[in-house]
MARBA-3410 file (N, C-alpha, C, O; in Angstrom, 1 decimal):
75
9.7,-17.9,2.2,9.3,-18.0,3.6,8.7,-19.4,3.8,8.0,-19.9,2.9 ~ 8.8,-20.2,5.1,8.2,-21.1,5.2,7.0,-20.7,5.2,6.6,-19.5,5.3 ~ 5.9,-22.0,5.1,4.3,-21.9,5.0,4.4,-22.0,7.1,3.6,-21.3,7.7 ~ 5.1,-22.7,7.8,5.0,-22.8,9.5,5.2,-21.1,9.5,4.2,-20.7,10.2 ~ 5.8,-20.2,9.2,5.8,-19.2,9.7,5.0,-18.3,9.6,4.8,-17.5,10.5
4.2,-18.4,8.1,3.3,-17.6,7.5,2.5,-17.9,8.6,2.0,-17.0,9.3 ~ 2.2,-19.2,9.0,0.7,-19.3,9.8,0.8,-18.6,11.5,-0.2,-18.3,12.1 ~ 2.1,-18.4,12.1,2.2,-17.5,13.4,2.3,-16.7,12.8,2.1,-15.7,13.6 ~ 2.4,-16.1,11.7,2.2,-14.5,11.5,0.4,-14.3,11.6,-0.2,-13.5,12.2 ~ -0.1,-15.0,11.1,-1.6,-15.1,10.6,-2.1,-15.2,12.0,-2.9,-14.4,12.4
-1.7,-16.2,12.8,-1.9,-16.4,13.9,-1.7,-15.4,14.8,-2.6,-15.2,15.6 ~ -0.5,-14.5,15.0,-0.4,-13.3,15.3,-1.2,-12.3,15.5,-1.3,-11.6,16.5 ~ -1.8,-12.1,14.2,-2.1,-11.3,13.3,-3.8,-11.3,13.9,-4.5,-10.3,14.1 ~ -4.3,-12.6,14.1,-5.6,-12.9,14.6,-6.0,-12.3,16.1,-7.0,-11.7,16.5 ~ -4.7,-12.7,17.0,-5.0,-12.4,18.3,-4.8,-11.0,18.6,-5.2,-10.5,19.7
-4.1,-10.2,17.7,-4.4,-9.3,17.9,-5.5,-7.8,17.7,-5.5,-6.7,18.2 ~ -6.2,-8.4,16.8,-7.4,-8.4,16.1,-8.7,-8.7,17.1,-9.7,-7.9,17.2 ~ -8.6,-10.1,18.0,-8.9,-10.5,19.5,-9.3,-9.5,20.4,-10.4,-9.0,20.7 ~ -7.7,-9.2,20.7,-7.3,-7.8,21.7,-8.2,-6.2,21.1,-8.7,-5.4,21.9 ~ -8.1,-6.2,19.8,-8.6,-4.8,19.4,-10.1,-4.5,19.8,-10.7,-3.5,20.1
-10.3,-5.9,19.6,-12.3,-5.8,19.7,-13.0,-5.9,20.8,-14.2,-5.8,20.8 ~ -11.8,-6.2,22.1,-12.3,-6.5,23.4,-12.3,-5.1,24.0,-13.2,-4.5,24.6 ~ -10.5,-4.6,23.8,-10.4,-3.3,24.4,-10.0,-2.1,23.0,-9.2,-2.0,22.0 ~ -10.9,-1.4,23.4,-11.2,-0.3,22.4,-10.5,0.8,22.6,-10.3,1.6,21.8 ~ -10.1,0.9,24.0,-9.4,2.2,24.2,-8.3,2.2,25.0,-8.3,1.8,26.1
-7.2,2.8,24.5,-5.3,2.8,24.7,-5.2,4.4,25.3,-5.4,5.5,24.7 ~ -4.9,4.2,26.9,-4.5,5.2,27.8,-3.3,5.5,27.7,-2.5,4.6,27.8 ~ -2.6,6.9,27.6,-1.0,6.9,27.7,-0.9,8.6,28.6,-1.9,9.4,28.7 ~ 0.5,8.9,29.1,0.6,10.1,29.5,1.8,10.5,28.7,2.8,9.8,28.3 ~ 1.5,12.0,28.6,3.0,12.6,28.3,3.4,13.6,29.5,2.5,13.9,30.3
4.4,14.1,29.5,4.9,14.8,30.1,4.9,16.4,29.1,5.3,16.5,27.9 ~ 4.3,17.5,30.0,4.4,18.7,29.2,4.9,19.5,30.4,4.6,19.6,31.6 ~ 6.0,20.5,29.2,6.5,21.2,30.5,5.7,22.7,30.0,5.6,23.0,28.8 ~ 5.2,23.5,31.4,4.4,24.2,31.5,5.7,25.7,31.8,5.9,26.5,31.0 ~ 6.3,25.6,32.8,7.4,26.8,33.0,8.6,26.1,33.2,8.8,25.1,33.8
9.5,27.0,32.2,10.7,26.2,31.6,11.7,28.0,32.2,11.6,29.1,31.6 ~ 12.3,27.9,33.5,13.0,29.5,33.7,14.6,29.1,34.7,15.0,29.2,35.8 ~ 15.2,28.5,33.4,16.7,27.9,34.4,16.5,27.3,34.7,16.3,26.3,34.0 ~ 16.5,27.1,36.3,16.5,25.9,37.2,15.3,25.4,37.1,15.2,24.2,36.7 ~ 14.1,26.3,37.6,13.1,26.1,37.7,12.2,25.0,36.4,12.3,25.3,35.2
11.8,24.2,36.6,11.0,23.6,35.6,9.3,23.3,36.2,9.1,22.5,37.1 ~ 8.6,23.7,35.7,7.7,22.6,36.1,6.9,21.9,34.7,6.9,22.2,33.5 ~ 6.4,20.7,35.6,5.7,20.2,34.2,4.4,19.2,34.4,4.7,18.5,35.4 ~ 3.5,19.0,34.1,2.6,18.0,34.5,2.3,16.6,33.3,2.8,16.4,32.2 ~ 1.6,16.1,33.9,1.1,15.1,33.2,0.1,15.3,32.2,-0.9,15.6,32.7
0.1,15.2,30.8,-0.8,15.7,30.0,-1.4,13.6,30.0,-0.6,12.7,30.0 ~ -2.9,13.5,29.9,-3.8,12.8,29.3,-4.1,12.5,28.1,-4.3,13.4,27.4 ~ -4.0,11.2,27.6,-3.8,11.3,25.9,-5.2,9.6,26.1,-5.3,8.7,27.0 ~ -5.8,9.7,24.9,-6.7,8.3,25.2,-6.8,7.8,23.3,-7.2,8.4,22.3 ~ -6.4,6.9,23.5,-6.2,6.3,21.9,-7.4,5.6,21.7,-7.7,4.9,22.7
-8.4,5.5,20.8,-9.8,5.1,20.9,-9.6,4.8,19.2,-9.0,5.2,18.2 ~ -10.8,3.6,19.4,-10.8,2.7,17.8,-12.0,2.0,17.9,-12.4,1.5,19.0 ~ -12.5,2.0,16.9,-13.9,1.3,16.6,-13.6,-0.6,16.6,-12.6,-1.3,16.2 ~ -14.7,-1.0,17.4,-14.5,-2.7,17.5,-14.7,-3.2,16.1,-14.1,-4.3,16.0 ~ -15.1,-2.9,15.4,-15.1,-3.3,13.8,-13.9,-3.2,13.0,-13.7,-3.8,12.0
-12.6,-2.2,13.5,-11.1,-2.5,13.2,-10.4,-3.5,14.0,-9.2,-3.8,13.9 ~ -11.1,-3.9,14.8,-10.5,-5.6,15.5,-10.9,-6.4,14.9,-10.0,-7.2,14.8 ~ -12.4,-6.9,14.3,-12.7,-7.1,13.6,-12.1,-7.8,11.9,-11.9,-9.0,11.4 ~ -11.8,-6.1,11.3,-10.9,-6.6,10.2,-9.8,-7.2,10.3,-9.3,-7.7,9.3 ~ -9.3,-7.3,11.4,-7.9,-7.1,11.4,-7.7,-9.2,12.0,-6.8,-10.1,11.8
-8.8,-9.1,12.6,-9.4,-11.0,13.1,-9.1,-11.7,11.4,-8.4,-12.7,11.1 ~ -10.0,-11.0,10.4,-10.7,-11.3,9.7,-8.8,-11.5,8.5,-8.5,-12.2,7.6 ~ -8.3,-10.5,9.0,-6.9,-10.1,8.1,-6.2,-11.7,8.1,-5.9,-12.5,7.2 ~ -5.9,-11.8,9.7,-4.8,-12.9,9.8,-6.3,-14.1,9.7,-6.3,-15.1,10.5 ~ -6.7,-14.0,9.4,-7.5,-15.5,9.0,-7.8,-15.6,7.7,-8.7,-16.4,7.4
-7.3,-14.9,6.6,-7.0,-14.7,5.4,-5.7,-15.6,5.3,-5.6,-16.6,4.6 ~ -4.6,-15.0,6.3,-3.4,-15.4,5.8,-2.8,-17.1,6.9,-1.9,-17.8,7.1 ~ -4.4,-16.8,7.3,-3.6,-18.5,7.8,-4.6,-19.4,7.0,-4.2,-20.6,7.0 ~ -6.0,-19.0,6.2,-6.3,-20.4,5.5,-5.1,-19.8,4.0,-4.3,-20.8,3.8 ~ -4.9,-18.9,3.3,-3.6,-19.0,2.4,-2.3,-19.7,2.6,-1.6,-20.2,1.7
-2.1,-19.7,3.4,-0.7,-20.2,4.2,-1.1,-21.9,4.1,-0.4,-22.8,3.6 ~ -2.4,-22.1,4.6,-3.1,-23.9,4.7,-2.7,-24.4,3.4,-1.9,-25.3,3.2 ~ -3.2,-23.8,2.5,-3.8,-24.2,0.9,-2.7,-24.6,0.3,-1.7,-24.1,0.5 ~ -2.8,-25.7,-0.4,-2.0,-26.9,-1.2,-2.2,-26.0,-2.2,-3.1,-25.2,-2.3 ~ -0.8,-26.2,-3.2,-0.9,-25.5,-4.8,-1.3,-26.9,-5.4,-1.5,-27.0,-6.7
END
């Protein structure tokens, strides 16, 4: 692999690490079906909330800046 690539991975790898530690929590819906009778369907929106400690954004800052000073480093 080149060493230019390793460092956008690293780089990558940082900003999203950025992202984890700012917002902590990932909103999504599913769809659940409640009466299922032939035609008839109904279904609502079920609430779902993805939640993560700022100290796993953190490691993860801490990950890709591992692999971008390794990526820097002369043999």
């Amino acid at each position: 692999m080149n060493k230019g690539n390793i460092k956008k991975g690293g780089l990558i790898i940082l900003l999203i690490g950025v992202v984890m530690t700012i917002f902590t929590t990932f909103s999504f819906f599913t769809k659940e079906n409640v009466i299922d009778m032939g035609d008839i369907q109904i279904t609502r929106n079920q609430h779902h909330n993805l939640e993560w400690s700022p100290f796993i954004g953190l490691a993860v800052m801490g990950l890709g800046g591992i692999v971008i000073i390794l990526a820097t480093r002369k043999k």
